[in-house]
C-alpha positions as CSV (number, residue, x, y, z in Angstrom):
1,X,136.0,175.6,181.9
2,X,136.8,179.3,181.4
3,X,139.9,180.5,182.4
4,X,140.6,182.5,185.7
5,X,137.5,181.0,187.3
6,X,139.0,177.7,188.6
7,X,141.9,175.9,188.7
8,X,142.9,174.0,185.3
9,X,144.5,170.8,185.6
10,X,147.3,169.1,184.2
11,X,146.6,165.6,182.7
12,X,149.7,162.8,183.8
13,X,148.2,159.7,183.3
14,X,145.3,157.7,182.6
15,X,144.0,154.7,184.9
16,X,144.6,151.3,182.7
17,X,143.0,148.8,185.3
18,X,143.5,147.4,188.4
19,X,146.8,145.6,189.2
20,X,147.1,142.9,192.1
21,X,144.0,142.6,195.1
22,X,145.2,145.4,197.1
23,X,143.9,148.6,195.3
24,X,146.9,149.2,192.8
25,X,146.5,150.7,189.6
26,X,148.2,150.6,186.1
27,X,148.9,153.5,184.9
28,X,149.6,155.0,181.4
29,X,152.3,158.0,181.5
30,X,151.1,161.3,179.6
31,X,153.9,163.5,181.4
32,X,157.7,163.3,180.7
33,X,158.1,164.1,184.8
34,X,157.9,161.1,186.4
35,X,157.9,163.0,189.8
36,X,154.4,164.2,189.8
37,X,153.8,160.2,190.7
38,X,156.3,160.5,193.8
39,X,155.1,158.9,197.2
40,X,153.0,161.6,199.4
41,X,151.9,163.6,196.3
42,X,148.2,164.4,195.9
43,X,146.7,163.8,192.6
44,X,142.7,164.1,190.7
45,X,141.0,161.9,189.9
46,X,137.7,163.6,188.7
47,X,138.3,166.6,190.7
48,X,138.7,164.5,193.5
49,X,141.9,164.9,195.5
50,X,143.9,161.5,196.5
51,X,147.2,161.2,197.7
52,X,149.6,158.7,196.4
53,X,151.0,155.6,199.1
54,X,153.6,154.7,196.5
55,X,154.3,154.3,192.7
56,X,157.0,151.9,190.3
57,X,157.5,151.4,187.2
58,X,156.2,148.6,185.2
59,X,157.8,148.8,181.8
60,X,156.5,152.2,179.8
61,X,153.8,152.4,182.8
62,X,153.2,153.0,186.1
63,X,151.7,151.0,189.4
64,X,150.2,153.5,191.5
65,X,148.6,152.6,195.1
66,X,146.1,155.8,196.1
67,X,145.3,156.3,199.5
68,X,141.8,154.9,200.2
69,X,142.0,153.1,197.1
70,X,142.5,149.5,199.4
71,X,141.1,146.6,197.0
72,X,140.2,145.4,193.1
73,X,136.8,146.6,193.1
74,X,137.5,149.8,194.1
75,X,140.0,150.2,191.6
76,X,138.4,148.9,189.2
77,X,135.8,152.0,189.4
78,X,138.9,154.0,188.6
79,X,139.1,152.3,185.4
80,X,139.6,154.8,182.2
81,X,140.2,158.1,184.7
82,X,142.9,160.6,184.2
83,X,145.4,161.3,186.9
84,X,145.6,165.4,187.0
85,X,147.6,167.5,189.0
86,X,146.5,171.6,189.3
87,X,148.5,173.6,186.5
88,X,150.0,175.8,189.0
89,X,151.9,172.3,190.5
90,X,153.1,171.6,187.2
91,X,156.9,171.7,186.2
92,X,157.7,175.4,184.2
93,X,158.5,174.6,180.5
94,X,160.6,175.9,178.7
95,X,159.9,179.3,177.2
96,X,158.3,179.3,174.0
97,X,156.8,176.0,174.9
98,X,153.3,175.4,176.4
99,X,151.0,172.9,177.8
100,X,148.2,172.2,175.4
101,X,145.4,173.1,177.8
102,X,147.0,177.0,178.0
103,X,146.4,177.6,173.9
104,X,142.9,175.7,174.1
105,X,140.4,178.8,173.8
106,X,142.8,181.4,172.6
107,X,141.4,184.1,170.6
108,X,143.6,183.5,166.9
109,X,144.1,186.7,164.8
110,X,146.1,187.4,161.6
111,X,149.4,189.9,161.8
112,X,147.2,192.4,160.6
113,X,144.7,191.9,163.5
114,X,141.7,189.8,161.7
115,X,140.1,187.4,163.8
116,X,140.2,184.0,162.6
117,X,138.5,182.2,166.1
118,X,139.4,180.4,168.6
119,X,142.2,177.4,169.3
120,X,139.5,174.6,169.4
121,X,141.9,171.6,169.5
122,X,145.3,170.8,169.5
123,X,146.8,167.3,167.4
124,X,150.2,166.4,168.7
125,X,152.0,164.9,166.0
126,X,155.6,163.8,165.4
127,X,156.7,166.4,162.8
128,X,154.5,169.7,164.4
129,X,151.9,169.9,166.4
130,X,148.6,171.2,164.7
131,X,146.2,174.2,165.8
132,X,142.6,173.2,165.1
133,X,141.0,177.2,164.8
134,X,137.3,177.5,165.0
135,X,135.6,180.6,163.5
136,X,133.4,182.6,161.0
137,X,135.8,181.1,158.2
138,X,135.3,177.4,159.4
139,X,137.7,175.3,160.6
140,X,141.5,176.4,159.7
141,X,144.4,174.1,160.4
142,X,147.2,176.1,161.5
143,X,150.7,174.5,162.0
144,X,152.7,174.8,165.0
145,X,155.6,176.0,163.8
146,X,157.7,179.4,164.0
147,X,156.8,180.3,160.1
148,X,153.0,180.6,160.9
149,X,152.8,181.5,165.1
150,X,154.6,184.3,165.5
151,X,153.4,185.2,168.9
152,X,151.6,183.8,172.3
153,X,149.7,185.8,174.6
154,X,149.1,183.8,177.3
155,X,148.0,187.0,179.4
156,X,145.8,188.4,176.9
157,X,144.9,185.7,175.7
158,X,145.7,186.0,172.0
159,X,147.3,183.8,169.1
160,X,149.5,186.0,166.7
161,X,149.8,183.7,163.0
162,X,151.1,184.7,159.6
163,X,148.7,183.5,157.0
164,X,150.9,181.4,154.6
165,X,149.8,180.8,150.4
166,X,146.8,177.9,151.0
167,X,146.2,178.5,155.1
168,X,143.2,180.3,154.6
169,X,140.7,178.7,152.1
C-alpha cells in the first residue's frame, strides 16, 4: 500500500485459535500496550472493523471475545488473522523511535546524497534491529543503530545512513 492513499494499520496481535464454544479467541500480543485490547475498542481483522465485548489475560496471551464473533466455528475462520488497529490510533513513541511499517518504503541515501534504494524489510533482533535496503547495488544490510542512521524523514520520506568500512559491497 502506498503511503498517503489509505490508512496504514498497526499490527497487535495475531489470532492463535479458538478458545471455549462461545466465539473467544486466543490471542498472541505483538504490542507492548495492552490497551488497544480494552472492552469497546474496535479492531481489524482483514480490513474489517470489529469491536471488542471483552479481553483477559491468559499467561503471555490474550482471550478476546469480538462482537459478532458468537461460536467455535466462526472463530475458527479467524484462525492465523492479525488484529490491527489504524496507525493514527496508535500510542505516540517515543521520539527517535518508529513503528516498523513507517521506515518500510523509505527512499535510503548516503550522507553525501547517493541513493542506495528503498527500506524493503525490517529484522527485529535483540542486539539492533536490521534495515533490509533494496536497490541498484543489491540488497545492503544496514544496522539500526545511531553510527550508521543518522537521520529519518518521515515527511519526506527519506533514510539519511553513514556508509561504514564493509556496508557497501
Amino acid at each position: 500500500m502506498e503511503k498517503g492513499s489509505e490508512p496504514l494499520f498497526l499490527t497487535i496481535g495475531r489470532i492463535l485459535a479458538p478458545w471455549g464454544i462461545k466465539g473467544e479467541v486466543k490471542v498472541q500480543i505483538l504490542t507492548d500496550f495492552l490497551d488497544s485490547f480494552a472492552t469497546q475498542n474496535q479492531v481489524y481483522l482483514n480490513g474489517h472493523p470489529l469491536t471488542i465485548e471483552r479481553s483477559r489475560h491468559l499467561g503471555k496471551h490474550l482471550i478476546i471475545k469480538l462482537a459478532t464473533i458468537d461460536d467455535i466455528e466462526s472463530a475458527e475462520k479467524l484462525r492465523g488473522y492479525d488484529i490491527e488497529i489504524p496507525l493514527s490510533q496508535a500510542h505516540t513513541l517515543p521520539e527517535g523511535e518508529y513503528y516498523p511499517l513507517q521506515l518500510i518504503g523509505l527512499k535510503v541515501q548516503t550522507e553525501a546524497g547517493e541513493p542506495l534504494g528503498e527500506v524493503a524489510d525490517i529484522w527485529l533482533r535483540e542486539s539492533n534491529d536490521i534495515y533490509v535496503v533494496r536497490g541498484q547495488r543489491g540488497e545492503i544490510l544496514v544496522p539500526a543503530i545511531e553510527d550508521v542512521v543518522k537521520s529519518i524523514d518521515l515527511e519526506n520520506g527519506i533514510m539519511v545512513i553513514e556508509v561504514m568500512n564493509g556496508l557497501l559491497r
